[in-house]
C-alpha positions as CSV (number, residue, x, y, z in Angstrom):
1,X,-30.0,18.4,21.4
2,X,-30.2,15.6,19.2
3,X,-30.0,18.0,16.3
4,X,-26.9,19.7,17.6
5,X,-25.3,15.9,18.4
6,X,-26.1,15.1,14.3
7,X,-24.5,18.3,13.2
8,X,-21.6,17.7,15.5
9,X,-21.0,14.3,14.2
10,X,-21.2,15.6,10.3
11,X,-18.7,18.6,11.3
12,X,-16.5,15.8,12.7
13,X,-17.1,13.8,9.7
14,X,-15.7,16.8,7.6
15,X,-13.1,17.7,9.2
16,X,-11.7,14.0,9.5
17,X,-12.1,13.6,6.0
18,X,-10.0,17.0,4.8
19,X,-7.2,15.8,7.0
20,X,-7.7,12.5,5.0
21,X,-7.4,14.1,2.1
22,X,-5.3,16.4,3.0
23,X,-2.5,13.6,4.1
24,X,-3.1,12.0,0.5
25,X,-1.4,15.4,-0.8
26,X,1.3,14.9,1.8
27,X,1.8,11.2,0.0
28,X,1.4,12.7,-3.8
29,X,4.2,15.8,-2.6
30,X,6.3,13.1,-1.2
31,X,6.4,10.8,-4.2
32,X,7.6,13.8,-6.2
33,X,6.3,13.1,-9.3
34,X,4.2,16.2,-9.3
35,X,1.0,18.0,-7.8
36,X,-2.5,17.8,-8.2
37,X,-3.8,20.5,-10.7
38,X,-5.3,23.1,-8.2
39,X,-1.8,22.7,-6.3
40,X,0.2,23.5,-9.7
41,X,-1.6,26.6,-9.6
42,X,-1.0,27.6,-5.8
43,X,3.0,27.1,-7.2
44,X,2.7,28.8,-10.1
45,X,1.1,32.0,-7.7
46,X,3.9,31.6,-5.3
47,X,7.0,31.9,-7.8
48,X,5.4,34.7,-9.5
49,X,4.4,36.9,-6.2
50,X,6.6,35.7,-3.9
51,X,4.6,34.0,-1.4
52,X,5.1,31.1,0.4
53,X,3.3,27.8,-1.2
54,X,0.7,27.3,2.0
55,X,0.3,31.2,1.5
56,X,-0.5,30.5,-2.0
57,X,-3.2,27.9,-1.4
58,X,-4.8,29.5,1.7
59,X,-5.4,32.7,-0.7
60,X,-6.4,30.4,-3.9
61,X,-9.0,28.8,-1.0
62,X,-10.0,32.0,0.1
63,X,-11.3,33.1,-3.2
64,X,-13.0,29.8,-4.5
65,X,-15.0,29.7,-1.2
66,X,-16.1,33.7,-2.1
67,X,-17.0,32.9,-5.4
68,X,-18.7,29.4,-3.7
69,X,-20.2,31.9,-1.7
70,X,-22.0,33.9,-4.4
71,X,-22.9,31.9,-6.8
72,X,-24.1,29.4,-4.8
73,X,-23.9,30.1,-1.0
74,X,-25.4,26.4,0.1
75,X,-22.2,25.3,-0.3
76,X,-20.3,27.0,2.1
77,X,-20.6,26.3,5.7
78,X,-18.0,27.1,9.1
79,X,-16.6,24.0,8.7
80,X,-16.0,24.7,4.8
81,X,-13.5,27.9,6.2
82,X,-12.2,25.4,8.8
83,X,-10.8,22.9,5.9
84,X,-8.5,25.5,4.8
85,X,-6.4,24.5,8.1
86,X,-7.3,21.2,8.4
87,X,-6.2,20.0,4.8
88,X,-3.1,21.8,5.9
89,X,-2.7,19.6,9.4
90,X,-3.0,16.5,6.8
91,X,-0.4,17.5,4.4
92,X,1.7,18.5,8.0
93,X,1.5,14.8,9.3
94,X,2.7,13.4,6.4
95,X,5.5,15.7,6.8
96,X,6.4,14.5,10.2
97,X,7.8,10.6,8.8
98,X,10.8,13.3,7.0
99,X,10.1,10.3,4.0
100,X,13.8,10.7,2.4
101,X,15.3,9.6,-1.1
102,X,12.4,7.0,-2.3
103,X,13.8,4.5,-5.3
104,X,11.0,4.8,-8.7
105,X,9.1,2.1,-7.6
106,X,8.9,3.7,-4.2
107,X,7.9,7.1,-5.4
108,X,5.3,5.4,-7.7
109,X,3.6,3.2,-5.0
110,X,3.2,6.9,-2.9
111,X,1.9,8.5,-5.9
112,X,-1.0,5.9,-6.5
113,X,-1.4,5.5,-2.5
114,X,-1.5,9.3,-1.7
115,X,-3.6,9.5,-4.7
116,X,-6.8,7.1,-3.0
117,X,-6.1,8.5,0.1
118,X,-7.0,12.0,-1.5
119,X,-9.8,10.8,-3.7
120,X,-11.4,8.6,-0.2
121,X,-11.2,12.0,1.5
122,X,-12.9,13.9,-0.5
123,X,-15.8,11.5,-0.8
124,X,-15.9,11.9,2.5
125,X,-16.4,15.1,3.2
126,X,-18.8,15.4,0.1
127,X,-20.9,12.6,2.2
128,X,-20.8,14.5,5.6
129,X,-23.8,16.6,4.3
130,X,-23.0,19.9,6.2
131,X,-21.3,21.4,3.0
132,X,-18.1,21.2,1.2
133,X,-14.4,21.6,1.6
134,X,-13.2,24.9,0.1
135,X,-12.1,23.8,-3.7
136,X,-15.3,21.3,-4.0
137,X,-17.6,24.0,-3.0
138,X,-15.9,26.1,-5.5
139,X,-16.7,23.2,-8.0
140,X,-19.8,22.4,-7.1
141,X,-21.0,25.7,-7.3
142,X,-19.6,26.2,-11.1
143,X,-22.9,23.6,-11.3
144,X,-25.1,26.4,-11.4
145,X,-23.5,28.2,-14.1
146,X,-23.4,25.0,-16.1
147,X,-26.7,23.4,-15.0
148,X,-25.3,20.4,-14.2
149,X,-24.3,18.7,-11.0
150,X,-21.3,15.9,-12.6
151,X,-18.8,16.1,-9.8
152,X,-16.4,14.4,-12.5
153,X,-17.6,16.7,-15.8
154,X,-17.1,19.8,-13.0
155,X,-13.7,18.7,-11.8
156,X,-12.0,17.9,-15.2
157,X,-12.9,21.8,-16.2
158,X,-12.0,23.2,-12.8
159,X,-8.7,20.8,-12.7
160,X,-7.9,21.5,-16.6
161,X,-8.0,25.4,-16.6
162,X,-6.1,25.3,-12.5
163,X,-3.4,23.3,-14.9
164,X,-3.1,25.8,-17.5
165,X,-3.0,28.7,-15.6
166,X,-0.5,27.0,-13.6
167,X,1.5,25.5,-16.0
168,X,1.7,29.4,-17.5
169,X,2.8,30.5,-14.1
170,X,5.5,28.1,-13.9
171,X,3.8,25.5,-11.7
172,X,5.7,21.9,-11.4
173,X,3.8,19.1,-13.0
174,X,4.5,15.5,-13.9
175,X,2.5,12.1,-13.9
176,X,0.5,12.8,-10.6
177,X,-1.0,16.2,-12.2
178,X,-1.8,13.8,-15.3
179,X,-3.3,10.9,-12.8
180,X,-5.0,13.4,-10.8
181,X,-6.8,16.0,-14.0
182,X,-7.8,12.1,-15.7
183,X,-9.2,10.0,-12.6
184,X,-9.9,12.3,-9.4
185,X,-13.5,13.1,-10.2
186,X,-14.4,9.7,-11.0
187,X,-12.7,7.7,-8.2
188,X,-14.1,10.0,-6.1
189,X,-17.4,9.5,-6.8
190,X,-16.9,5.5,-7.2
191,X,-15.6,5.8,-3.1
192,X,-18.8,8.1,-2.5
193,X,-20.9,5.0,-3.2
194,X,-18.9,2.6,-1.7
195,X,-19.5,5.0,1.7
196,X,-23.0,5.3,1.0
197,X,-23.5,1.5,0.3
198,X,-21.7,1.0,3.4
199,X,-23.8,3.4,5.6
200,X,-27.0,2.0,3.9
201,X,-25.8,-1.6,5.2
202,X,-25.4,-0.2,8.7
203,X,-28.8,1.1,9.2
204,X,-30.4,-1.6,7.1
């Protein structure tokens, strides 16, 4: 029982954490000053094919988590599957302030919030222990091809080629994909110790 009660907890943890993130996008899309890389890539797959942009992203997730699966299937748990919706139920929430016309500085000081609210989500759900959301296990899991396990040397490939192909596709970008493709990887792993240093103090 107690094992169940620990997993429980983690799945929890996850799950909180991809809606955390996933309401960080919300704050980046409302600022308007562009999307994270992987994001430039869903738009670029929904003007060419004529999808919707959640249609987009669900697919994009769908395939990262198969590959995930493969080359590394440790990775990949339920709750990894169940971040596909959640992310979505972050972004959602955002959506439900209907945040209007925002002067510069406005947009700015959403961009560089929504952008550590993203980054602190992520850390969490890389500290819930029970796997990874969809696009991190599809990073981490690029780890074994490369032999190396750099969350920030991973993400900066990942992000960079998402960007081109994007960008090729006709993807929107603008200072947030730039903020995102330079900093995410290593913000997120400076929040990932501030969690675990936190925890650490807890059960000290």
């Amino acid at each position: 029982m107690k094992q169940k009660d620990t997993y429980a907890k983690r799945a929890l943890i996850m799950i909180v954490g991809s809606i955390v993130f996933g309401m960080g996008i919300g704050f980046c899309n409302a600022a308007d000053l562009g999307m994270d890389p992987m994001s430039v890539f869903s738009d670029g797959i929904h003007q060419t094919i004529s999808i919707t942009l959640g249609q987009a992203n669900a697919l994009l997730s769908i395939v990262e988590i198969a590959i995930a699966f493969v080359l590394n299937r440790k990775n990949v748990s339920l709750i990894t599957l169940a971040t596909i919706f959640t992310v979505s139920i972050g972004i959602d929430l955002v959506g439900l302030f209907h945040i209007g016309n925002l002067t510069m500085l406005l947009r700015v000081v959403f961009m560089v919030m929504g952008f550590l609210i993203y980054t602190f989500g992520i850390a969490i759900t890389q500290n819930s222990g029970i796997g990874y959301s969809g696009y991190d296990s599809f990073i981490f899991s690029l780890g074994t091809l490369f032999h190396t396990e750099s969350y920030h040397l991973l993400r900066w490939g990942t992000d960079g080629l998402f960007l081109i192909l994007g960008f090729l596709l006709g993807g929107t970008i603008g200072i947030c994909t730039a903020l995102v493709l330079i900093a995410a990887g290593k913000v997120t792993e400076w929040w990932l110790k501030q969690i675990e240093g936190f925890r650490s103090r807890i059960h000290a």
